[in-house]
C-alpha positions as CSV (number, residue, x, y, z in Angstrom):
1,X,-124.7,54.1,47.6
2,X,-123.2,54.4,44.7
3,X,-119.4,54.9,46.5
4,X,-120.2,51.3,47.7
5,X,-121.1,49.6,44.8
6,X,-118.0,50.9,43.6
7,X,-115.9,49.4,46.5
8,X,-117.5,46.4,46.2
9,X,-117.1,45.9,42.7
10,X,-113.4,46.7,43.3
11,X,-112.7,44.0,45.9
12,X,-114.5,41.0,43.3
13,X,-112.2,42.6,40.3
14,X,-108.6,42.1,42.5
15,X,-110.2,38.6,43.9
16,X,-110.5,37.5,40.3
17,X,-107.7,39.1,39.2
18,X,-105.4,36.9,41.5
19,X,-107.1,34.0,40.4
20,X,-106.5,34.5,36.9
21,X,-103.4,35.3,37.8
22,X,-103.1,31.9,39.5
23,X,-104.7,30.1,36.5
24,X,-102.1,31.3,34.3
25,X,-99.4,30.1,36.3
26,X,-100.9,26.5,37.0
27,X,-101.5,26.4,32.9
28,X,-98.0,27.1,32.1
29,X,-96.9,24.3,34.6
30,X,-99.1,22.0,33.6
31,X,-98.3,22.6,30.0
32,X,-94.9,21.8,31.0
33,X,-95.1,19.1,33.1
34,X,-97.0,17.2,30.5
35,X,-94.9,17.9,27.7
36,X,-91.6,16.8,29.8
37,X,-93.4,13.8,30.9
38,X,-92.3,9.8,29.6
39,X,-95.7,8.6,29.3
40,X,-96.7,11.6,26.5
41,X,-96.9,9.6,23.7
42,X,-98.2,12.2,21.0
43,X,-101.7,9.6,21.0
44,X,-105.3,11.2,21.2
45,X,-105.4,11.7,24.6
46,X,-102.1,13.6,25.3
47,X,-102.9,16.0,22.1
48,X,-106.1,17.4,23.7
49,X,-104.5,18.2,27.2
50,X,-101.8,19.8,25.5
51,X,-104.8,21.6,23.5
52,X,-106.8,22.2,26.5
53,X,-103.2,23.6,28.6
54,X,-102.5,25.5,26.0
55,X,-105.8,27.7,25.6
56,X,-106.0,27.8,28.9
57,X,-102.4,29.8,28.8
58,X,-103.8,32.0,26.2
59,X,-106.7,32.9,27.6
60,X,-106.0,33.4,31.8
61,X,-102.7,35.3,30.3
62,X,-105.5,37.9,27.7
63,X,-107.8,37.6,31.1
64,X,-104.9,39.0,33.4
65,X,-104.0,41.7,30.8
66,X,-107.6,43.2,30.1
67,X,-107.9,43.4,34.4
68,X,-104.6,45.3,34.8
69,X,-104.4,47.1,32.0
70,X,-107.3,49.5,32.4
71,X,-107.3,50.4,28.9
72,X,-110.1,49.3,25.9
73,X,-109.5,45.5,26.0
74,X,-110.7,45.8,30.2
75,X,-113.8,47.7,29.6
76,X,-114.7,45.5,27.3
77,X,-114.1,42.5,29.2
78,X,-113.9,42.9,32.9
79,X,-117.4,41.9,34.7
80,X,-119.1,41.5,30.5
81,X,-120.9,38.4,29.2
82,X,-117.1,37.9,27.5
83,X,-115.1,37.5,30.8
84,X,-118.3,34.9,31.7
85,X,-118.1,32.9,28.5
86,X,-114.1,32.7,28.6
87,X,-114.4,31.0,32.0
88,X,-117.3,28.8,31.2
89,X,-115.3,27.6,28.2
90,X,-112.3,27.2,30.2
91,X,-114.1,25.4,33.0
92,X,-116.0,23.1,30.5
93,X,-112.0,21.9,29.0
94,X,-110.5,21.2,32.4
95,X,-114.5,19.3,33.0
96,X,-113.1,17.2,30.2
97,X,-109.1,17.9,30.7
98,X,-109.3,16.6,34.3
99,X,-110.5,13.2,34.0
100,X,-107.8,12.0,31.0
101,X,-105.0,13.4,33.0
102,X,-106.4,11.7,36.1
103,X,-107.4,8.2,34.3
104,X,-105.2,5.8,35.8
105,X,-105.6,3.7,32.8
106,X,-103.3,6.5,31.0
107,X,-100.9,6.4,33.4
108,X,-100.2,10.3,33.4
109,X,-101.6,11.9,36.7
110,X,-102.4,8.6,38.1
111,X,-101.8,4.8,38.0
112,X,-102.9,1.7,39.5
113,X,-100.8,-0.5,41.4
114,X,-101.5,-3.6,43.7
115,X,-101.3,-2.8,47.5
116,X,-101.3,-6.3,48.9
117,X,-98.4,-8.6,49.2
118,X,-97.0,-10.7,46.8
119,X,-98.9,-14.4,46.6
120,X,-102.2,-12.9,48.3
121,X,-105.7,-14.0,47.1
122,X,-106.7,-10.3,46.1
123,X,-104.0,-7.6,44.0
124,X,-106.1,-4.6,46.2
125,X,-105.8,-2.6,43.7
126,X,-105.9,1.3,44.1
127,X,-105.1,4.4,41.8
128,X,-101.6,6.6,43.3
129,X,-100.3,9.6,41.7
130,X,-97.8,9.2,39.4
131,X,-96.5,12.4,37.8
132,X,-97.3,15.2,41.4
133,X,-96.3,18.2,38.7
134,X,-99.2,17.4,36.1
135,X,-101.5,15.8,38.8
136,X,-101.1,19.4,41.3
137,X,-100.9,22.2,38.7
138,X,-103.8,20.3,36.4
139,X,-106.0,20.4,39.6
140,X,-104.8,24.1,40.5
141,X,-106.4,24.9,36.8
142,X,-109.4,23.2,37.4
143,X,-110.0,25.0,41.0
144,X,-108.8,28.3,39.5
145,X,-111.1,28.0,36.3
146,X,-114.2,27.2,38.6
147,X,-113.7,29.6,41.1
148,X,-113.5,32.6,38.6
149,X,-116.8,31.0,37.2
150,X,-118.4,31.4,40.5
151,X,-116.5,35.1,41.5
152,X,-118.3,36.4,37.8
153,X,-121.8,34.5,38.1
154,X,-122.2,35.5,41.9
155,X,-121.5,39.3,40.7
156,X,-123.5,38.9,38.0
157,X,-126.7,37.8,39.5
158,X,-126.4,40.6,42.5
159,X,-124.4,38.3,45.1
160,X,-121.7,40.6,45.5
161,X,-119.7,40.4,48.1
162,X,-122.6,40.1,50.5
163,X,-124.5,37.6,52.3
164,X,-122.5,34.8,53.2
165,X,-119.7,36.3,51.3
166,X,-117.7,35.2,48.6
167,X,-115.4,32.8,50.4
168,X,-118.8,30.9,52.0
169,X,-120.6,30.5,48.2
170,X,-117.1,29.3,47.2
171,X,-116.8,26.6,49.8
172,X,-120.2,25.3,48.6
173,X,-118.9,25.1,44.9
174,X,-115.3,23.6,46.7
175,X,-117.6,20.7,48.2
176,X,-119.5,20.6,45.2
177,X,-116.3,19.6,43.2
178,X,-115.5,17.0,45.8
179,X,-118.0,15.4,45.6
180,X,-118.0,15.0,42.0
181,X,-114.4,13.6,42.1
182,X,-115.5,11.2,45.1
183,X,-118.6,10.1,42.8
184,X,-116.1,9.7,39.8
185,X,-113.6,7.8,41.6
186,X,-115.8,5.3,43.7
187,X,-117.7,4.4,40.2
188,X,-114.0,3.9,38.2
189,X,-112.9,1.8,41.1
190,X,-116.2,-0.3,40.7
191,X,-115.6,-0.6,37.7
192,X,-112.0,-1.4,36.9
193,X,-111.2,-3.1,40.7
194,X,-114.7,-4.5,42.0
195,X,-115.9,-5.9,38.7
196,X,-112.2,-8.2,38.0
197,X,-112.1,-11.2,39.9
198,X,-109.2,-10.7,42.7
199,X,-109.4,-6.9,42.2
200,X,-109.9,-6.3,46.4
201,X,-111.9,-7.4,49.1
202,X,-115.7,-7.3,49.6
203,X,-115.6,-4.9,52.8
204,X,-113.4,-2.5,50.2
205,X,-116.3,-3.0,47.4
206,X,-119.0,-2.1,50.3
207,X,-117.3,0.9,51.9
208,X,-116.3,2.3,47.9
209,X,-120.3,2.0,47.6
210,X,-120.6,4.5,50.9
211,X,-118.7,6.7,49.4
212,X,-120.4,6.8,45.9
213,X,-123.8,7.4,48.0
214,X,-122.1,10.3,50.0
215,X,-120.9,12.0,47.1
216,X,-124.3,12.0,45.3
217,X,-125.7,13.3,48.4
218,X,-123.1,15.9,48.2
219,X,-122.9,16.9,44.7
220,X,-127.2,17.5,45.3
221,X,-127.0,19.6,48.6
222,X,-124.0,21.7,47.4
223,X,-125.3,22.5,43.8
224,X,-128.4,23.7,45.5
225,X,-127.1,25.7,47.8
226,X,-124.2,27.3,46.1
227,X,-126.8,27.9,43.3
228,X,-129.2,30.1,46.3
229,X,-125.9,31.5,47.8
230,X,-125.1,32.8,44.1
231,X,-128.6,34.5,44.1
232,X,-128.4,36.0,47.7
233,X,-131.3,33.4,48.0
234,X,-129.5,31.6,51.2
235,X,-131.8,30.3,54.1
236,X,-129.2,30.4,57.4
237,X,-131.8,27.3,58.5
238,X,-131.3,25.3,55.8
239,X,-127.6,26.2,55.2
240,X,-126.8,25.2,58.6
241,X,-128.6,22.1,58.3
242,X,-127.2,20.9,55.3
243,X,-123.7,21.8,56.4
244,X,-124.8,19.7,59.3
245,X,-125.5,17.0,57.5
246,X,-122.6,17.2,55.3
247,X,-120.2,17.1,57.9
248,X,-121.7,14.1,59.3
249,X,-121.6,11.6,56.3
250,X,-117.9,13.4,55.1
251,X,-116.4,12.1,58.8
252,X,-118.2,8.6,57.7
253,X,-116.9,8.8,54.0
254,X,-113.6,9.6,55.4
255,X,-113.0,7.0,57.7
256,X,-114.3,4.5,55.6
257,X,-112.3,5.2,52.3
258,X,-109.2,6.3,53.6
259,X,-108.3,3.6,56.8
260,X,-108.0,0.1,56.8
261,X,-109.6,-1.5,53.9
262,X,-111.0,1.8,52.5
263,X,-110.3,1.8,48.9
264,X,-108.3,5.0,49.1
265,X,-105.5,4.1,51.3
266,X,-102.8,5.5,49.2
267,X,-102.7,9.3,47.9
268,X,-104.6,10.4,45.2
269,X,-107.9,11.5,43.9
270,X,-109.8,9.0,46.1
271,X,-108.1,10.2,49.5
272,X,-108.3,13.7,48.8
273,X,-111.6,14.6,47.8
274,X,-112.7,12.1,51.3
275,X,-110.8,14.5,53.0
276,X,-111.5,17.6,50.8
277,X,-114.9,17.0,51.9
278,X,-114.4,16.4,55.1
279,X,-112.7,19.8,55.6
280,X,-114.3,21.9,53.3
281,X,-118.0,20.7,55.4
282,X,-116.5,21.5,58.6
283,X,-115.4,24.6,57.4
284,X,-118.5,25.5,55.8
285,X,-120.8,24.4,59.3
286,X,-118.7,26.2,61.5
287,X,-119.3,29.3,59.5
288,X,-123.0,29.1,59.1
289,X,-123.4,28.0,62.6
290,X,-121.7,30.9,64.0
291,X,-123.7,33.6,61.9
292,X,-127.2,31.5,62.7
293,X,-126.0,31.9,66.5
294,X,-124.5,35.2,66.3
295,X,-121.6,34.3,67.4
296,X,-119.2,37.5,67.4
297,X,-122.3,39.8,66.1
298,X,-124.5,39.3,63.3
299,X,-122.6,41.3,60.9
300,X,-120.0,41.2,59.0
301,X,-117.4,44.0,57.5
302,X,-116.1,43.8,54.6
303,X,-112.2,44.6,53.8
304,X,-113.0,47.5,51.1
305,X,-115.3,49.4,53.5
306,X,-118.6,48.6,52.4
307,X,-121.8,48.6,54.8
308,X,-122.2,45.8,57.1
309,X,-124.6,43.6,56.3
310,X,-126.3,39.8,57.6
311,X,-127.1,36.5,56.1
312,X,-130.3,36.3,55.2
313,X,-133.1,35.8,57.2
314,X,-134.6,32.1,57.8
């Protein structure tokens, strides 16, 4: 028993590892990107991402030395209450990071420009990346940041590497962040496009709405069950279900934002989290589905070696 505990603990330390790894690297780009950018100009807002890229550096580059060094600074730090509080702190900056680099308004990851044709009634305005080196490594740290989160609280609480896995909880917090950047940019583009005269159409007002109400329903469903996958608390009924369901109104949300007069025609936060969650649902259903049917067998090995084990009884 103990061998396996051993194993398993192994395989989450070299998954979050990487990831630190990762977050490093997408900190120093990001860092750099911003600080080589035009529209950095020294105000308010470009001081604290600079701030937030910079302890982000410092501490993913202290995080990557206390897992591979194996000496004082590790034991006191790999799997503690210290490695859980350095990612929450990091996770809550790129919370408030994300959305200044992202704010079209600012014009650094993002900006607005009118999609319809010189003379027309409506400007159809929509939000486009602007600077793809700060807009990709920024999001890189954010996924990094929370996905370390959810590799420590997951161990933490007894999740392991068991259950649905690691990769299936962090799908459900994957979705989760869709949805919260589909929630944020429906209510921006309420407010800055649908509330000026001329901003876009009516049918692009109506199918932003859908999207708004899909990512609410999303943010709900995958908190919940990311929080019960986390705990080793996941019901293969109600996963399934909910999967279901999520697939269903992320095809919807999809079509409707991202086609025709959905107000996320062009590329950038809007079109990707639609399709973010229309992915990341699909993924997650298929992979419920099959262990509710037993599709292949009911259990599942693990690389490291450690027992086989199911989901969770309904």
């Amino acid at each position: 028993a103990s061998s396996s505990l051993a194993a398993e603990s192994s395989v989450v330390d070299r998954r979050r590892l990487s990831t630190w790894a990762l977050l490093a690297l997408f900190s120093a780009l990001c860092l750099t990107a911003h600080e080589t950018d035009d529209q950095n100009t020294k105000n308010k807002q470009n001081k604290w991402i600079t701030a937030c890229t910079s302890v982000s550096v410092a501490f993913s580059f202290l995080s990557v030395v206390a897992h591979v060094g194996g000496n004082a600074l590790g034991s006191m730090f790999v799997g503690t209450i210290a490695e859980g509080i350095v990612a929450l702190i990091l996770v809550g900056m790129w919370a408030g990071c994300l959305p200044v680099v992202m704010d079209p308004s600012y014009g650094l990851g993002q900006m607005y420009v009118g999609k319809s044709a010189y003379g027309a009634e409506t400007a159809d305005y929509q939000a486009t990346i602007s600077n793809a080196n700060l807009y990709f490594t920024a999001w890189g740290c954010g996924v990094c940041a929370l996905t370390v989160l959810a590799m420590y609280v997951r161990e933490r609480l007894g999740g392991g590497v068991t259950g649905g896995g690691m990769g299936y909880t962090a799908k459900w917090y994957l979705l989760m962040l869709a949805s919260v950047v589909v929630i944020i940019e429906s209510m921006r583009f309420k407010k800055d496009v649908c509330a000026i005269e001329g901003g876009t159409e009516d049918v692009t007002c109506a199918r932003n709405t859908y999207g708004l109400i899909t990512g609410c329903i999303g943010l709900a469903i995958s908190f919940f069950i990311s929080l019960f996958s986390s705990l080793g608390k996941d019901s293969a009924l109600i996963t399934t279900a909910s999967s279901f369901l999520m697939a269903a109104l992320y095809t919807v949300c999809a079509g409707l934002l991202t086609f025709e007069n959905g107000p996320a025609t062009y590329v950038g936060n809007h079109y990707f989290s639609a399709w973010a969650g229309f992915f990341i649902s699909f993924a997650v259903f298929g992979s419920v589905l099959k262990e509710f049917l037993g599709v292949g067998g009911q259990q599942t090995t693990t690389s490291s070696g450690v027992d086989d084990v199911e989901m969770n009884n309904i």
